[in-house]
C-alpha positions in Angstrom: 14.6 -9.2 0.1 10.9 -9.6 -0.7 8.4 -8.8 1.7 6.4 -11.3 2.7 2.4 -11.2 2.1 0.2 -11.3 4.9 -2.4 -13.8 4.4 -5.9 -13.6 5.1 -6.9 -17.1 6.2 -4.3 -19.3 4.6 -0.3 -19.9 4.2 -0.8 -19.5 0.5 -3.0 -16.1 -0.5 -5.7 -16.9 -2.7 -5.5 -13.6 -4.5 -2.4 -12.5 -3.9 -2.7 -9.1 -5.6 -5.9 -8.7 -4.1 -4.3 -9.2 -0.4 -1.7 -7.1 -1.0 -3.3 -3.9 -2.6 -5.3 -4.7 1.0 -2.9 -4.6 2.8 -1.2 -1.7 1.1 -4.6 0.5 1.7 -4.8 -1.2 5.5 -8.6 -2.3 4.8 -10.1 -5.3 5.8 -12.6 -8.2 5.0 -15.2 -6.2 6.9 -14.3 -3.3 5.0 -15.4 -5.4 2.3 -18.6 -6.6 3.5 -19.6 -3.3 4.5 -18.6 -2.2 0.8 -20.5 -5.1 -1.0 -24.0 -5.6 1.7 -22.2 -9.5 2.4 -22.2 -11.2 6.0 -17.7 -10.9 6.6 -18.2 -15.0 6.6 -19.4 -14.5 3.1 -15.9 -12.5 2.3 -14.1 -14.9 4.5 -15.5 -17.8 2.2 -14.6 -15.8 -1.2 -11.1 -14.9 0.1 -10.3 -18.8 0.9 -11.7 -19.0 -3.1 -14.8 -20.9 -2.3 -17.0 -19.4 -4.7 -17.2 -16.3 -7.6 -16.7 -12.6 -7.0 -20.0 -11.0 -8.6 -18.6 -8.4 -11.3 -20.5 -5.8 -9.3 -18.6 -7.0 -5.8 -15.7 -7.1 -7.5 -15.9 -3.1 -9.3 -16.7 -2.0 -5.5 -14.4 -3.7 -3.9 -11.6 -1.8 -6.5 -13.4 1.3 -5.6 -12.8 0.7 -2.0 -9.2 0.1 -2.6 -8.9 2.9 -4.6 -6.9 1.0 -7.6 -9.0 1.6 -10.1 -6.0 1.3 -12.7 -5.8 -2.1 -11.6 -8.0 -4.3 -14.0 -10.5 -6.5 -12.5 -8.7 -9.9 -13.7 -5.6 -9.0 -12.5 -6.9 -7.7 -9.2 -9.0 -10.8 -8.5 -6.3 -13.2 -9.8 -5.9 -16.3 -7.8 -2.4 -18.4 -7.1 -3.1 -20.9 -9.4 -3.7 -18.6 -12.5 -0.6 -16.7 -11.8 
């Protein structure tokens, strides 16, 4: 049976890969805002996919989660793309 993804915000993950290397490496959206210098509503917004990762947001962010073998546009996919 396949686990089921905890969502960030939504019933449908945005970035599902994303959300689950998160949850994986139990961080959070703060996590990220602390990572990146954003307000969390700034994350928040991103996560719900209203609006761009920068490429620099996006490299720390991998750094954070320590999946650096993950590439970027598979990392920062979104549901509809998959």
């Amino acid at each position: 049976m396949a686990k089921k993804v905890v969502t960030v915000g939504s019933e449908k993950p945005i970035h599902p890969i994303l959300e689950a290397v998160m949850k994986k490496r139990k961080r959070r959206m703060t996590d990220f805002a602390k990572c990146t210098g954003k307000s969390a509503s700034t994350i928040w917004e991103k996560m719900q996919g209203n609006g761009e990762w920068s490429l620099n947001d996006a490299v720390k962010i991998r750094e954070l989660l320590e999946a650096e073998s993950i590439p970027l546009e598979i990392l920062f996919l979104r549901d509809d793309e998959i």
